[in-house]
Every structure is written in C-alpha cells, then in structure tokens.
C-alpha positions as CSV (number, residue, x, y, z in Angstrom):
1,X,102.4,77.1,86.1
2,X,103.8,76.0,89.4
3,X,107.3,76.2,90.5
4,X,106.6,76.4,93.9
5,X,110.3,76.6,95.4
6,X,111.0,79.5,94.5
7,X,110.1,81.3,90.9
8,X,106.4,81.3,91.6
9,X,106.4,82.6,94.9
10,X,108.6,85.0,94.2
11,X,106.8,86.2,91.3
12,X,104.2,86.7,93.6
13,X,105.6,88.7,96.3
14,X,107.7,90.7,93.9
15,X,103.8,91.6,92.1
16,X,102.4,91.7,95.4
17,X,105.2,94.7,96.5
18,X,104.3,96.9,93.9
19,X,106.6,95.1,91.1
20,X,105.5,96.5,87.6
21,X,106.3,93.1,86.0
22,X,108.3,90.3,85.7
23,X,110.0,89.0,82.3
24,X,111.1,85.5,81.9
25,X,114.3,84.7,80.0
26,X,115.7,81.3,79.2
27,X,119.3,82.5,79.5
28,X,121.7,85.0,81.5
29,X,122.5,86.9,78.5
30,X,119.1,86.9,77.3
31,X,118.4,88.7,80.5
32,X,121.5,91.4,80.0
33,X,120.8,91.9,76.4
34,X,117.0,93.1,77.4
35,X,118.1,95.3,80.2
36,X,120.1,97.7,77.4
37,X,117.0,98.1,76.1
38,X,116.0,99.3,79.4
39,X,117.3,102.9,81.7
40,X,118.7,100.7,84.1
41,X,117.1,102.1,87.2
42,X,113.9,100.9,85.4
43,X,114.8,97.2,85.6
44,X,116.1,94.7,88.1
45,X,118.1,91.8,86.9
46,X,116.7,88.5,88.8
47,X,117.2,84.6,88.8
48,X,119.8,81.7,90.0
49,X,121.1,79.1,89.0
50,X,122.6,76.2,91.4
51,X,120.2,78.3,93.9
52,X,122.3,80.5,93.9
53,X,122.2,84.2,92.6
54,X,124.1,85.4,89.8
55,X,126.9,87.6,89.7
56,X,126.1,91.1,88.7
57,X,122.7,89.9,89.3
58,X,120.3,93.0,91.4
59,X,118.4,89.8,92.9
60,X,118.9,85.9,93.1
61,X,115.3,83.8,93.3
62,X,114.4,84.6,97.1
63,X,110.7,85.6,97.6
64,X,112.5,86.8,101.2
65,X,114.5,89.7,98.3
66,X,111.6,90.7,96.8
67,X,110.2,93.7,99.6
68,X,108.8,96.7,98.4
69,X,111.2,99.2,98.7
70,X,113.7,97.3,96.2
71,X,111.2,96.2,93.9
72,X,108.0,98.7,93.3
73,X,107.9,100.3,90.1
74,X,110.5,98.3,88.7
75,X,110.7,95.9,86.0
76,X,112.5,92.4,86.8
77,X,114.2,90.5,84.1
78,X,114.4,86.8,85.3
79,X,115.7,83.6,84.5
80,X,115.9,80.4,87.0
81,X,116.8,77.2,86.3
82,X,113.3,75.3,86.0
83,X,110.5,78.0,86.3
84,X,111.3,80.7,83.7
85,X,112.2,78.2,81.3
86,X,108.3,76.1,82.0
87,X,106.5,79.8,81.6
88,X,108.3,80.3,78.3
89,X,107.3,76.9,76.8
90,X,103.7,78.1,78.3
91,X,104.0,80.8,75.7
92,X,100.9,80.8,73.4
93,X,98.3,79.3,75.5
94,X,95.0,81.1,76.2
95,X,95.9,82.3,79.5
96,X,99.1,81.4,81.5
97,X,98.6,82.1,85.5
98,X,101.3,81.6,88.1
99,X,100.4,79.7,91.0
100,X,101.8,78.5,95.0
101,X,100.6,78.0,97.7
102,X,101.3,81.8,98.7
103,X,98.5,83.1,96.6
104,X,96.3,79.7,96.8
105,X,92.6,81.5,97.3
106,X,93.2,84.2,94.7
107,X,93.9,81.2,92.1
108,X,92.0,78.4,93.1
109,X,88.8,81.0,92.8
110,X,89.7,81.9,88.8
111,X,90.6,78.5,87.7
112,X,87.2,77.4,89.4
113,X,85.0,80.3,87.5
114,X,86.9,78.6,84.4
115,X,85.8,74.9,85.0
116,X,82.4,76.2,85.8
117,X,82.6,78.2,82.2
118,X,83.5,74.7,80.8
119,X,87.3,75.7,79.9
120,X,90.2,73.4,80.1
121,X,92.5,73.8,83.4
122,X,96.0,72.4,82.9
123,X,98.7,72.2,85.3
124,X,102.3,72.5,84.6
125,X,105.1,71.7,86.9
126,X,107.8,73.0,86.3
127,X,110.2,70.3,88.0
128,X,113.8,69.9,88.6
129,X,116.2,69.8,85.9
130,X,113.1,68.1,83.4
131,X,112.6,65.5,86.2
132,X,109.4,65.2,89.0
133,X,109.9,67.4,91.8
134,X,108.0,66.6,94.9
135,X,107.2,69.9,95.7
136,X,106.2,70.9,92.8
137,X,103.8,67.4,91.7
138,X,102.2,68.3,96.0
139,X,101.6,71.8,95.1
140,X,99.7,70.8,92.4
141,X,97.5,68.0,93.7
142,X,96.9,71.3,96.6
143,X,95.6,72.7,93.7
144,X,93.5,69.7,92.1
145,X,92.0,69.4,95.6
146,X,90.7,72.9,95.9
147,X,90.0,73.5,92.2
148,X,87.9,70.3,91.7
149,X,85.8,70.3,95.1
150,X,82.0,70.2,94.6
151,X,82.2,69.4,91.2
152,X,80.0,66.3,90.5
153,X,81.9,65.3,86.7
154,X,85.3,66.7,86.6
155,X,87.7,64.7,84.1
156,X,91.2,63.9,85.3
157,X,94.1,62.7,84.0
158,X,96.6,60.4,85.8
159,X,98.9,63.4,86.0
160,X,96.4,64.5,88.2
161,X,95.5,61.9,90.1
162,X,98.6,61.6,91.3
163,X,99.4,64.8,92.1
164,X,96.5,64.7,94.2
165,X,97.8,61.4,96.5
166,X,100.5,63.2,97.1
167,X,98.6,65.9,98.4
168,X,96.6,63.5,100.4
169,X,100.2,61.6,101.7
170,X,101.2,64.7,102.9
171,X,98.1,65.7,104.4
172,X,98.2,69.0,102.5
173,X,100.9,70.5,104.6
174,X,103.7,72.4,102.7
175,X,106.4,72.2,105.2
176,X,105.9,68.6,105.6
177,X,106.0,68.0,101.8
178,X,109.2,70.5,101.3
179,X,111.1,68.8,104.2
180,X,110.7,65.3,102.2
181,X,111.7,67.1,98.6
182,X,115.1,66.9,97.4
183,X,115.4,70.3,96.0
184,X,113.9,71.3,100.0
185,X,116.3,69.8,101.4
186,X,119.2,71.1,98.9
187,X,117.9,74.6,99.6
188,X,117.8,74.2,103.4
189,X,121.6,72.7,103.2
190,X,122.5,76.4,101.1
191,X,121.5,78.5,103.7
192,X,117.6,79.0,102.2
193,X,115.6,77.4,104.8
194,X,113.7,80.4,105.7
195,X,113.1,80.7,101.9
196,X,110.9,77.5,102.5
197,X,109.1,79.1,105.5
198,X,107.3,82.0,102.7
199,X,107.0,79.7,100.2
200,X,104.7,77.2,102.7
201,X,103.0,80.4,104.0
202,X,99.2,79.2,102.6
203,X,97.1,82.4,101.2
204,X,99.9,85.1,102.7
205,X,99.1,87.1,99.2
206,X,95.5,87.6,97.0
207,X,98.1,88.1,94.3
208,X,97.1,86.3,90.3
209,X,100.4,86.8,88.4
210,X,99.0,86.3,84.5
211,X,101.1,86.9,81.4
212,X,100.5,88.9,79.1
213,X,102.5,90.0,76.2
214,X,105.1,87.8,77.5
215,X,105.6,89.4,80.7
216,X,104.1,88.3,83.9
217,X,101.7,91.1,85.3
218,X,99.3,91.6,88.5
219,X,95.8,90.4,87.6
220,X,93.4,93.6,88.7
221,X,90.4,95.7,87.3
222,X,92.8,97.2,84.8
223,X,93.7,94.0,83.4
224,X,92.1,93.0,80.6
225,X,91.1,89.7,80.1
C-alpha cells in the first residue's frame, strides 16, 4: 500500500524510531474507543484530517513528528483521510506491506523474492478522497520500475503501465513529481513543505512495515512470515 504523502512514510519513520506498532482506524472515535482499552502512556493517538492534526490528538500525520524519543515503545492508534482507510480494505490479503520512497530498497528487494517465488505483487494507491493522486500513481510506477527490472516475462496490467509513465515523465524524481501533485501543493500552501522534503528522501530508512494481526509491525528476524 502506498500513500506516499504522508501515512506511509510516516509509518515508516514512526517503525523505524523504535515504534512498537501502528493500528489503523477508519474513524476518530474508532481511534478513542481503542485507546481505553489501552494505559494511556502505552498508546499515542495519531492521524489528520484536512492535513491537519486532530484535536486532542498526541500526533497529526507528519513523518517530521514521529522521532524517537516521542514514539519508541509506544503503540500509535491512527486514522488519516486516504491511507488508513486503503490498509483496512487491504485487510485479509496474504501479506499487506507499506511502501515510499523512504524505505524503497528494503521493499523493492521482498516484493522481488516474491515475483521470483511466482506470487502475485499488487499495488494499491491509496489516492485522494477515492480519486488518482499523482504522487501516489508516481510512487508506484517507482516501484513497478525497480520491482520488475531484469525480469524477462513479467505480466502487467494498465494500472501499471501507467503508473510506470508517470514515473518515466517525471524522470523518477519525487520532489519533481510532489511539486506537480495537487495534494503537494495543498500541503506546501499549509505550512508542510518540509513534510515533502522526508517523504522524497529515496532509501533514508531499511524499514518493511507489514501487518499482522491488523496492526502494522517492523518486518525483522522475529517476525514470522
């Protein structure tokens, strides 16, 4: 799943910084109702909407929030407008892995051990408001680009295809492809520009987010799989 400004890299850095997990919610109260289950040092309460955090929130959807002395060892209840809600419909398939340009090596080298093993790779976008986003459709064709090279017979769809032009347009550079996005642009015009500079940063973390069990987890030598 790629929701590349900002859920997924902030997943990432917040897994990277010693996060214990992440837990999507579709809703606000969703998110309060699962904290009481909680001690409430144990959890941080995370997400936006608008962009913008939430009141009585712990965290809005900045990767720039996510730093290791607010996050490690905690637990982060989250809903966002676009990506929590694409990771819950992801709910159910095989193996659900979170994906940016932040941790682009660290994926790219799993998802090509699964084509090589002859598995099914899709991509989801999470978009904007259950529309294309740019950034999201330039991300993946990144993606399609790094996954797929070498392979002699690798079946695409148009999806795909596509995703990958853009990619090419852009000439694989992030900051290039967020400046032409809408929802770049919006989030430069709130006062989240430097938000844009982390979540362009190519290969800045070796972090796999995965779920499992519903919550979003650090994929490492503990992990089963």
């Amino acid at each position: 799943m790629i929701d590349v400004l900002r859920a997924s890299t902030s997943i990432t850095v917040a897994l990277t910084h010693g996060a214990k997990a992440v837990v999507p919610f579709e809703s606000p109260d969703e998110v309060a109702d699962r904290a009481r289950q909680f001690e409430r040092a144990a959890v941080l309460l995370s997400g936006e909407r608008k962009m913008l955090p939430m009141p009585g929130f712990d965290l809005g959807n900045s990767p720039r929030e996510m730093v290791r002395d607010v996050v490690e060892g905690k637990t982060l209840l989250m809903t966002t407008t676009n990506g929590t809600r694409a990771l819950l419909a992801a709910v159910g398939a095989a193996e659900v892995i979170v994906a940016c340009y932040a941790n682009a090596s660290a994926v790219t080298a799993l998802l090509r051990t699964a084509l090589r093993s002859g598995t099914h790779v899709i991509i989801v976008c999470a978009g904007q408001d259950k529309d294309v986003a740019l950034e999201d459709a330039g991300c993946a064709g990144f993606f399609v680009r790094l996954v797929t090279d070498g392979f002699s017979q690798v079946a695409m769809n148009d999806g795909a295809r596509t995703c990958a032009l853009i990619d090419r347009y852009y000439g694989g550079d992030p900051a290039a492809l967020f400046t032409a996005a809408q929802h770049g642009q919006a989030l430069a015009a709130a006062g989240f520009a430097e938000d844009l500079a982390v979540c362009g940063a190519v290969d800045e973390y070796p972090t796999v987010p995965v779920m499992v069990d519903r919550q979003i987890v650090r994929l490492g030598p503990n992990l089963a799989r």
